[in-house]
N, C-alpha and C positions, 0 to 999 in steps of 0.2 A: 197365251203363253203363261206358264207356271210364273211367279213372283221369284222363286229362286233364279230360273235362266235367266228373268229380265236384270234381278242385281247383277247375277256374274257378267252377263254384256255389257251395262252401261256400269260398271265400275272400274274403276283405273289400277290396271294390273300391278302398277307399284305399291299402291296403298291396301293391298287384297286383305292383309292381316289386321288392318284397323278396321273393316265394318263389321257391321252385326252377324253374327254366325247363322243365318238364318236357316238353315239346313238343320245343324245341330239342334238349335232351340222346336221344329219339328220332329226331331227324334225323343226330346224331353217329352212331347206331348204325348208323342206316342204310348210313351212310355208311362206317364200320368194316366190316361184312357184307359190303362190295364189293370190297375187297381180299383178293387170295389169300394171298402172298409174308409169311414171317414179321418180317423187317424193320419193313414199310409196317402189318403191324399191331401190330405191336409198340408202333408211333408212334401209332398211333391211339387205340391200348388208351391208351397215357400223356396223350396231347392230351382224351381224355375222361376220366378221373379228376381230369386238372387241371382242367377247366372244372368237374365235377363238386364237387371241394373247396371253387374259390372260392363257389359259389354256397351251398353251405353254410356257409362264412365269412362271406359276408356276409347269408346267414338270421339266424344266430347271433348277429352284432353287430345286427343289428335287434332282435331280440329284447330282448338285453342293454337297451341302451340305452330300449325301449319301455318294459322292466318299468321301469326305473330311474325314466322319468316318471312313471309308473302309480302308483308306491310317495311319489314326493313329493306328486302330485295327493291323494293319499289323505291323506297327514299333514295338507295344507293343509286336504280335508276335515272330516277328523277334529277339528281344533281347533276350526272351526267349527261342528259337531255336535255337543261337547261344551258349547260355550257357551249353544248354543241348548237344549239338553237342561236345563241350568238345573243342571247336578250331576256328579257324577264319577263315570262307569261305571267297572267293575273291569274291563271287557273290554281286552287287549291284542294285540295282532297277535300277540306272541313274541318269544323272545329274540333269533334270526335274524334276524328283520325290523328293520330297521333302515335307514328310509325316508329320507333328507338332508334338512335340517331347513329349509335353503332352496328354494324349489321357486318354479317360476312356479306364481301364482293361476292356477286355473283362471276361465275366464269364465262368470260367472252369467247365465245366460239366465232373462230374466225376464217371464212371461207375465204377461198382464192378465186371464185366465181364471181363477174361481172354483170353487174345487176342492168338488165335491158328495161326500166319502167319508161313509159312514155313521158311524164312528169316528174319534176324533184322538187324540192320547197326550195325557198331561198337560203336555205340554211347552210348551202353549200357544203355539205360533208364530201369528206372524200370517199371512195369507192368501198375501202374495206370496212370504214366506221358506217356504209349505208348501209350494208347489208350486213353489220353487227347488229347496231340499233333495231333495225326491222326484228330480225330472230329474236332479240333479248324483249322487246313490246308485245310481240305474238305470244313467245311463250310465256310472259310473263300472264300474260291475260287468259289464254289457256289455262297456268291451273288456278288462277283465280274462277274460272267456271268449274274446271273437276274439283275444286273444293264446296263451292255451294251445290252442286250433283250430288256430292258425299254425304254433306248434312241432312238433304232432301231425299235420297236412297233409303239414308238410316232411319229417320223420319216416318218415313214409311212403312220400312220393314218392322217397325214397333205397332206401328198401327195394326197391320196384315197378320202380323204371329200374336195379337192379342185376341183379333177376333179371331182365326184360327183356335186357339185355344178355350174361347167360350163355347165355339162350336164343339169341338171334340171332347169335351168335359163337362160342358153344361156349366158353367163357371159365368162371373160378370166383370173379369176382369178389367173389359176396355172401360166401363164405368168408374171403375174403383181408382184405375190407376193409367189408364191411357194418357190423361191431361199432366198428371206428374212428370210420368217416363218422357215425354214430347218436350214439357217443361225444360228438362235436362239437354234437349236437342233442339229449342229453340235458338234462333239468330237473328239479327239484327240485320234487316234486308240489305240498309243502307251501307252495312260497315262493308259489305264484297260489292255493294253495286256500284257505290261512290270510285271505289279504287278504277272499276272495269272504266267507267267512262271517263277518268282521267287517261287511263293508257289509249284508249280510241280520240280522245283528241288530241296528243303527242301523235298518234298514227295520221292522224287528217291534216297537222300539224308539215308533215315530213315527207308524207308520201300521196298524199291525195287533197294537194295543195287546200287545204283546210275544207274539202267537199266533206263532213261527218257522215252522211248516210252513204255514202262510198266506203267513207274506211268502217265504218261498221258493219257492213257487207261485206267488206275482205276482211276482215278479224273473226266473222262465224264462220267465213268459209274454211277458213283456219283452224277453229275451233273442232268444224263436223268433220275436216279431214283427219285430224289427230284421234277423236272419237274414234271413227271409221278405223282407223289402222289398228286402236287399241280394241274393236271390237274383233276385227278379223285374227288379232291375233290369240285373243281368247278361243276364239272361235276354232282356229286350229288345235290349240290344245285341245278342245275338248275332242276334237276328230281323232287325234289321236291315244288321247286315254281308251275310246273305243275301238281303237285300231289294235293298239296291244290288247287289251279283255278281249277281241275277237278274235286272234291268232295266238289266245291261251288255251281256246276252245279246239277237240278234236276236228278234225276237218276231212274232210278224202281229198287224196291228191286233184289236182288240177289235170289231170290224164284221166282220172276216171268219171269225170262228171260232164256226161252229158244229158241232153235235153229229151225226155220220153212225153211222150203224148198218150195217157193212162188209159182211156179207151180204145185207140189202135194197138195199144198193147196186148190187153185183154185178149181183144178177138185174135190176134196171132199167134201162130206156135210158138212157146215159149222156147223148144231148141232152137228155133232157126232164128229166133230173136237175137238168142244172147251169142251165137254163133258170128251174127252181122255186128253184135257188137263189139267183140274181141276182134274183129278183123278192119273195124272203123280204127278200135283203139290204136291197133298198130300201126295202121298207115297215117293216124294224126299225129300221132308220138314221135317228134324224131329220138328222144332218150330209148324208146323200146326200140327202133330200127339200130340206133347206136350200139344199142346193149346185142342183139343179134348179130351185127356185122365182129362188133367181140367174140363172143363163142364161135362163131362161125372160124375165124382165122386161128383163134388154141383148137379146135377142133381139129384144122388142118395141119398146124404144127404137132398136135401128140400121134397122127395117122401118116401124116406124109413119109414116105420112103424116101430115105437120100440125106437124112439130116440125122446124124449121131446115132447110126443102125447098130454101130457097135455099144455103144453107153448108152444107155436111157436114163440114163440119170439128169444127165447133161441135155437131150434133147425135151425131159421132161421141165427141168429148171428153166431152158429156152423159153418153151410153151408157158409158162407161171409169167416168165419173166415179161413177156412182149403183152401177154392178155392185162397185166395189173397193168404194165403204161401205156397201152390202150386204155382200159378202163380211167383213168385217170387224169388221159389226156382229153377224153369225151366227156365224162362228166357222167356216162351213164348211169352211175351209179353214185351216191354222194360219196366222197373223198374216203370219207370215215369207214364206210361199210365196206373200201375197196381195199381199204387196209385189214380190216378183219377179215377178208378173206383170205389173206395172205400165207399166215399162218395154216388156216384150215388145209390150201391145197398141197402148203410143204410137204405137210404130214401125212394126206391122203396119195401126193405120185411122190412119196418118198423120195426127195430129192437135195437130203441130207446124207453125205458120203462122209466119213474119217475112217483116215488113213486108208483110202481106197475100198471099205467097208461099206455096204450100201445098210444104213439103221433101218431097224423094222419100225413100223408103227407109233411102238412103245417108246423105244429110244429117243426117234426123231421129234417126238411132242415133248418132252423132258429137254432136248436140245433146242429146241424152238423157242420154248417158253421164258427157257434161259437168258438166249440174247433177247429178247423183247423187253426184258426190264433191267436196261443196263444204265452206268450212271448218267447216260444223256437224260434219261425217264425224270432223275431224281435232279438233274439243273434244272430242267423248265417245270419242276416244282415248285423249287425253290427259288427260280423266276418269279414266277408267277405270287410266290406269295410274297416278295416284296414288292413288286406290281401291285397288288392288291392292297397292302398297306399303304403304303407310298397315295395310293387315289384314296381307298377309303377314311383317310384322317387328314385329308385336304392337302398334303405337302408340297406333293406336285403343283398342284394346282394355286397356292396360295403363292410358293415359288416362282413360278413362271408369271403370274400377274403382277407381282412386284416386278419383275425384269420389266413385261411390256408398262407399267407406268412408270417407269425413270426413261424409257426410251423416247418417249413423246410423240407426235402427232404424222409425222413427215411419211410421206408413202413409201416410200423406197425402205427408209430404216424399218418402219413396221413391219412390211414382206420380209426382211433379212435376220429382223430379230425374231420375227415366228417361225421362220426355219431353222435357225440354227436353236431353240426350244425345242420344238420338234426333233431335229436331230440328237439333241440330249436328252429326252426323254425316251426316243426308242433304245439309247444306249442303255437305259438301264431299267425302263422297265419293259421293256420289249415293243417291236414297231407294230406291233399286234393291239397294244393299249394304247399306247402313243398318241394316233390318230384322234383317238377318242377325247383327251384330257386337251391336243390343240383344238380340236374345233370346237369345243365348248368355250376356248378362251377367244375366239375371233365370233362367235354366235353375236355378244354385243353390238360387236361395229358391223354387223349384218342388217341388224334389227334395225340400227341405225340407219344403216344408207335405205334398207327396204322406206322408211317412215320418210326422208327426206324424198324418194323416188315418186312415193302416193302425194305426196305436198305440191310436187315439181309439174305432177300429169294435171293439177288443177291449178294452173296458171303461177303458181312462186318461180319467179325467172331465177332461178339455182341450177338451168339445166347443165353448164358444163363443170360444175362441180359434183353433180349428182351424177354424172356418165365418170368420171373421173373415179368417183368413191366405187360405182358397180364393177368399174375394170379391175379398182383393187382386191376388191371383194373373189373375187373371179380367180386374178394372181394368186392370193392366200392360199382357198379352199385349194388348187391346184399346187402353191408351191407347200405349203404342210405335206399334201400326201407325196410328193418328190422326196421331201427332205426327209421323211420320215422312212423312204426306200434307203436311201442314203445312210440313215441313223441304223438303215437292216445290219448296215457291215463296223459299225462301232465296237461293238463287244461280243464276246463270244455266245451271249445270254440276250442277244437283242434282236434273235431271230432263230428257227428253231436249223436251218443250214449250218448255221456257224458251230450249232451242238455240231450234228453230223462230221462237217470236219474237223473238230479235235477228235470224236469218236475213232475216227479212220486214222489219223494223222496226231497226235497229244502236241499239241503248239499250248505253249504257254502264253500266259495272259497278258504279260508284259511285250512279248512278242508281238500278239495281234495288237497291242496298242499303238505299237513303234510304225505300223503299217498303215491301223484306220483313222486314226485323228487325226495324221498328216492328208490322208485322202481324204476322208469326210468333209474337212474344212473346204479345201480344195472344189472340190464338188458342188460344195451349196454357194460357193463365187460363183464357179461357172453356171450355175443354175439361176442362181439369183438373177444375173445378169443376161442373161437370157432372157428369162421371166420378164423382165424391165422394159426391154428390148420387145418384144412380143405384144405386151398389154399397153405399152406407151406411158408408165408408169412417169411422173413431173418428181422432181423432187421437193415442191411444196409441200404445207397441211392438210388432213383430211379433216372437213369436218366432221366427218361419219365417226370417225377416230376417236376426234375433241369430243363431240356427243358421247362416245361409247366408256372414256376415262371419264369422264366428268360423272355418269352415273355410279359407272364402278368405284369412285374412289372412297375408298375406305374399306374396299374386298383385301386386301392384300396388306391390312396394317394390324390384322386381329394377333395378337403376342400369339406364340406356340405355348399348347400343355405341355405335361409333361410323358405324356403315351405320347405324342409325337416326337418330342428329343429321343426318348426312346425308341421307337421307330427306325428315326436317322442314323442314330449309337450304333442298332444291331447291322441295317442295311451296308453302312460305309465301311462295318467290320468282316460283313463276309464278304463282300467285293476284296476288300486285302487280303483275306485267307484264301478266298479265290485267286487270286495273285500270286500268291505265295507257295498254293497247294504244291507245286513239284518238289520244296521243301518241306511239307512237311508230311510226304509218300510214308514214311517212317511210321508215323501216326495214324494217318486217315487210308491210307493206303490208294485211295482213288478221288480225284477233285470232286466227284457227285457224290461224295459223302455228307462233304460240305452243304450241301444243296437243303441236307437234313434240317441243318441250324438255324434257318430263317423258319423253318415249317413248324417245328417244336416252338421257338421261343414264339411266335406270332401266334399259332393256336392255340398252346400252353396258357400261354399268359392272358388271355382273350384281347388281345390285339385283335384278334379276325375270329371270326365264328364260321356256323356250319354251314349259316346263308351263302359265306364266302366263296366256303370250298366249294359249295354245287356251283357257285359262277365263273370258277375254273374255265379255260377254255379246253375243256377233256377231250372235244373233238381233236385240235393238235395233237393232245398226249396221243391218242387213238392213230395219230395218222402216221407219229414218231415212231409206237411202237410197232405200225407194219412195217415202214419204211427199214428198219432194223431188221426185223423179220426177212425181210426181200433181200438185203444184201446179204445176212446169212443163208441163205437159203444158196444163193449165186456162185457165194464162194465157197461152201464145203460142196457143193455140186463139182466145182470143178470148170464152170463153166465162163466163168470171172479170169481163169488163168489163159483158158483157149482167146478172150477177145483181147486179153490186156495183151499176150505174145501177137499175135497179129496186127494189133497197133503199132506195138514195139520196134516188128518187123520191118511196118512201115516205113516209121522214122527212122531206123536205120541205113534202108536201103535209098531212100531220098536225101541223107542228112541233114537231117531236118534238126534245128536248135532248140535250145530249151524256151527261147522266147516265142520261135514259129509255131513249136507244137503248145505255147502257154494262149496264144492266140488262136488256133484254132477250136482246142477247150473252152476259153471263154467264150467267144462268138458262135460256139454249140448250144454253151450253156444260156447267154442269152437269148438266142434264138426261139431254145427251146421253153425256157421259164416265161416269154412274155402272153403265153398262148398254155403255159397251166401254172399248176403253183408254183412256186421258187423251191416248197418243202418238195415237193413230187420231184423238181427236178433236180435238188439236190439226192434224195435218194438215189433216182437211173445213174446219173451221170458222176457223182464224185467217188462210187465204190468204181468204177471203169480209170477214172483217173489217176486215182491212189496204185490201180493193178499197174496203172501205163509208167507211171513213176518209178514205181518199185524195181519194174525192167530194163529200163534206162541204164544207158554205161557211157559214163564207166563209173558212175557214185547215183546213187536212188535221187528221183526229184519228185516225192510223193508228195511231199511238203508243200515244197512251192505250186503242184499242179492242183492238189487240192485249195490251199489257199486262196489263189487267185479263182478255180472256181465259186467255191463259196464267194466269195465276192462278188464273183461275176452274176451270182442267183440275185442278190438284192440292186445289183443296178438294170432288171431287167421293169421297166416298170411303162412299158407303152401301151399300156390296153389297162382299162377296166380289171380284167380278170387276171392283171399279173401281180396282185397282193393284198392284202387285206386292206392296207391302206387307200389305194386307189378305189377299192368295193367302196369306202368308206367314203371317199372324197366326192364319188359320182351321187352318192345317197344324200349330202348336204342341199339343202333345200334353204331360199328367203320363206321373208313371213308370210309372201303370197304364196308358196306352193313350188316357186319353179325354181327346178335346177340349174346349181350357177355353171356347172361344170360338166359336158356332157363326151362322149365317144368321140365324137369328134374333135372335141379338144384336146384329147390324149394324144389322137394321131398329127394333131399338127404342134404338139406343145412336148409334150413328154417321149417319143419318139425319137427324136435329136436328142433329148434330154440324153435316153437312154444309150445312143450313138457316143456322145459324149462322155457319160462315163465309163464306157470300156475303151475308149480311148484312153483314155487316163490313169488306167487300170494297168494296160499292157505297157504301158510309157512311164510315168512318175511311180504309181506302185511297182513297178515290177523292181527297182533298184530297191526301193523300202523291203518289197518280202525277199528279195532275195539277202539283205543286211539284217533281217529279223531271223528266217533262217539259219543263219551263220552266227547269232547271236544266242539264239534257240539252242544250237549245237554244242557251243563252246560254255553255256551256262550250264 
């Protein structure tokens, strides 16, 4: 194995920035080996011994400085191990040793797991100081070995990239200066070995009734498990650095790669080959059987006799209409592409009518093109580019880590304060990013329970604390992507549904808030407490938790610049103008004007760059601007009024209330959103509802049917595929590989979830939108 992979494995991911750059200082060489002329290498030889010293300077002062904590953590120890010892050991570190008398407390991490060892010393500690003390000697003795690793890695890597560099240059360097550079990275065997076997006889001391070749057997075991996790976890990374570099690379789809056998190929005709292969593809493909079974049914709706023989306009709008939510609802086609087609067939079966006038061609593409870039395009613009700031200059996330450290350790409060983050963050930077910025803040106490789980499998009796931290673990990934469905119906910008209904229906901003912060809140109780309920959640400490702050802390205390203040200035100012917009029509004429002014002053001012804007999520925009497309395309057809009267009809002749017919729209709309996107099904279904509303008598209830749909799209979230969040939550992986949150746990966890909140929706919301409404009206 190369010298480089063996550093990156056995060094301690925390410390990665203090060793020897040993990669780089190969790139130097390289770079030295290409010069002929004695001068230019002369300069090179010099320009790499000085990079080569600092980095050994400052190995060295890490070192120092680490041992220096190491040796007061110890002292602080030690008093407390003598106290608890109940007596005065004779053991002393040495004369040498001579640890600073003030030190920062180490933080005791303190499980609520009862320690089943066969033996205890006479020291009679109680339960939670046994298995404090254990953790705080283990690891304390831990990194007193990944710190003599450290010095002995870099040690080496000076050795390895000197001779390296004689070789490649012809140079004598390791002569000259091997014994100096070493020099600077020498240590004193004694000053880390002395400490180690004071902590291994406090451990034989407490835990292995003074047997020392016992407890120093269990303290490597200790040691290689910790290793071991830190290698596996390197390990992953590097799996997937290559995982992304490989899925940068062009690829042929997964449908067209199959297996040929080069000589039986040869000898056969190559028509009757590729014949068998097109006809393999499609019977292995169910996306190609899906996509047939599509054109097959618009096939039969633009031929069939008996459906709109007098209008083709209307029967052709049918046919556009029923092939994209098919297409949509299958999948056969990605999302995006099913949206660009939308457009294309408007314009090709002409199925843009005004004023009863069937547009030609020319017209209909000029009218098409028109509503596709309407101001919904230009809010999840300007969504998205305060999303984008907000993450790119750490706000978000520097925010929300200070919340989770003042909230402290307890399992219950942890799940309830990551949800309700989550729910504020898809408020306002949409439930699209959201996800993203929670699970990176729960990744720590991952890592955590994952390294406590690997300790547990090799005999550390922690096991009902470490089953305790996995279920939390579990609840998290699962209640984030909930909360974060939940966060879909917070603002009007927190989901790309909530555009669509104000597009259909103008509801002001203040309106939707009177509605969804009183439900939101509401929702993530009943979720939470669900959640609780379900995973057996205690309301003691995690230690995964205490582990996971105790490393983080100091993430969340760094002061703000001042391109951040500014950031927050601009963001909180258009969220009010956003507010405000219906006053100030006068001026901006349409609220997606507004959408402009985060996108100017953010790119202007280089707040965000070009890198930014290509990390857009354009697919959305793409899928907004067909979904716009489809429902013009419906209603200048003509075709939108024939279902909405037939509804209308309905309801009429049944009398049916505004609340019956507001629950039978939601329980469509979730039905239909948990089994494809929320956006797909708010395009089908809220232009139907808006029509049903409009018909209504004896006053329009476009408003509230729209409303409460849109709602109804983000609390549809029982499957994997009912949102982005969920894609997201199912993709969370521990440090070994396996998923904490699987299909199965959607259909027994989030399911009811989902039951529950259209519950909620037709019951405590429906009095809110309908007071938001009438509030709406009279403002």
């Amino acid at each position: 194995m190369k010298f480089s992979h063996t550093l990156s494995l056995n060094a301690n991911p925390d410390w990665a920035d203090h060793y020897i750059d040993y990669a780089g200082l190969k790139k130097k060489i390289n770079e030295a080996a290409e010069g002929g002329e004695d001068v230019e290498s002369e300069i090179r030889r010099t320009k790499f011994l000085s990079k080569l010293t600092d980095m050994v300077v400052k190995a060295r002062a890490f070192y120092d400085e680490k041992r220096a904590q190491l040796d007061r953590q110890l002292a602080h120890l030690q008093a407390h191990l003598e106290v608890d010892a109940g007596k005065t050991r004779g053991t002393t570190v040495g004369d040498d040793f001579n640890p600073a008398k003030e030190g920062t407390p180490l933080l005791l991490l303190k499980s609520v797991s009862k320690l089943e060892l066969k033996s205890r010393s006479s020291a009679n500690l109680t339960g939670v100081d046994f298995e404090t003390r254990h953790r705080e000697i283990c690891d304390l003795f831990t990194q007193y070995h990944s710190l003599r690793t450290f010095i002995e890695l870099n040690a080496t890597a000076v050795r390895k990239i000197l001779k390296k560099y004689d070789k490649v240059v012809c140079d004598n360097l390791q002569e000259t200066h091997l014994s100096q550079l070493q020099g600077m990275l020498a240590w004193e065997e004694d000053r880390l070995d002395r400490p180690m076997r004071v902590l291994q006889e406090y451990f034989a001391h407490f835990f292995t009734e003074d047997n020392k070749e016992e407890a120093a057997r269990q303290m490597q075991l200790w040691v290689r498990e910790v290793v071991s996790y830190q290698r596996h976890t390197v390990w992953l990374d590097v799996i997937e650095d290559q995982r992304k570099h490989e899925s940068a690379q062009m690829k042929l789809a997964p449908l067209l790669k199959q297996k040929q056998a080069p000589k039986v190929a040869a000898a056969r005709g190559r028509a009757t080959r590729v014949w068998h292969k097109v006809v393999w593809i499609i019977l292995a493909s169910t996306q190609i059987q899906l996509g047939i079974v599509c054109v097959a049914v618009f096939g039969a709706l633009l031929a069939s006799p008996g459906i709109f023989d007098e209008d083709p306009t209307k029967r052709n709008a049918l046919a556009l209409f029923v092939f994209c939510s098919l297409l949509w609802a299958t999948e056969a086609l990605p999302l995006f592409v099913t949206a660009m087609l939308v457009p294309f067939l408007a314009v090709v079966l002409r199925v843009i009518a005004v004023d009863g006038t069937r547009l030609d061609a020319h017209q209909a593409s000029q009218h098409i093109f028109s509503a596709m870039f309407s101001h919904v395009i230009v809010l999840l613009l300007g969504g998205f580019s305060i999303a984008a700031a907000l993450s790119k200059h750490n706000i978000a996330q520097v925010a929300a880590s200070a919340i989770v450290h003042k909230c402290g350790s307890g399992m219950r409060t942890v799940l309830l304060v990551h949800m309700l983050i989550a729910t504020a963050a898809s408020m306002w930077i949409s439930n699209v990013a959201a996800p993203v910025l929670c699970y990176s803040l729960i990744q720590p106490v991952i890592k955590a329970a994952t390294a406590e789980t690997t300790r547990a499998a090799f005999g550390t009796p922690q096991r009902i604390a470490v089953h305790r931290d996995a279920r939390l673990c579990r609840a998290l990934v699962l209640g984030v992507a909930l909360a974060c469905n939940v966060g879909g119906m917070a603002s009007p910008i927190s989901s790309p549904q909530n555009l669509f209904a104000i597009e259909y229906t103008p509801i002001r901003w203040v309106a939707w808030f009177i509605v969804s912060i009183p439900l939101c809140l509401a929702l993530d109780a009943i979720i939470w407490v669900w959640l609780i309920r379900c995973f057996k959640l205690p309301s003691t400490n995690s230690s995964a938790v205490a582990s996971a702050l105790q490393r983080e802390s100091g993430a969340s205390k760094e002061p703000f610049e001042a391109v951040q203040y500014f950031v927050m200035i601009v963001s909180v100012g258009v969220v009010l103008l956003w507010c405000a917009s219906f006053k100030l029509e006068t001026y901006t004429g349409s609220m997606g004007v507004l959408g402009f002014v985060p996108f100017i002053l953010f790119f202007g001012m280089g707040v965000l760059s070009k890198e930014d804007l290509n990390n857009f999520l354009w697919s959305v925009v793409i899928l907004a601007m067909g979904g716009l497309a489809l429902g013009e395309a419906i209603e200048k057809s003509g075709l939108l009024d024939v279902i909405a009267s037939s509804i209308a009809t309905f309801i009429e002749d049944h009398s049916l209330t505004l609340w019956t017919t507001m629950c039978i729209f939601t329980s469509l709309i979730l039905f239909c959103t948990t089994f494809v996107s929320h956006t797909v099904g708010a395009i089908v279904v809220l232009p139907i509802a808006k029509a049903v509303g409009d018909q209504m008598v004896p006053t329009s209830r476009a408003k509230e049917l729209v409303f409460a749909g849109a709602l109804a799209c983000s609390a549809a979230m029982g499957l994997p595929v009912s949102g982005f969040p969920n894609m997201t939550a199912v993709s969370v992986e521990d440090n070994l590989g396996n998923r904490l949150v699987t299909t199965v746990d959607f259909l027994r966890y989030a399911v009811p979830a989902s039951v529950f909140s259209l519950i909620v929706i037709v019951t405590f919301a429906y009095g809110l939108i309908l007071l938001a409404v009438r509030i709406d009206q009279v403002a």
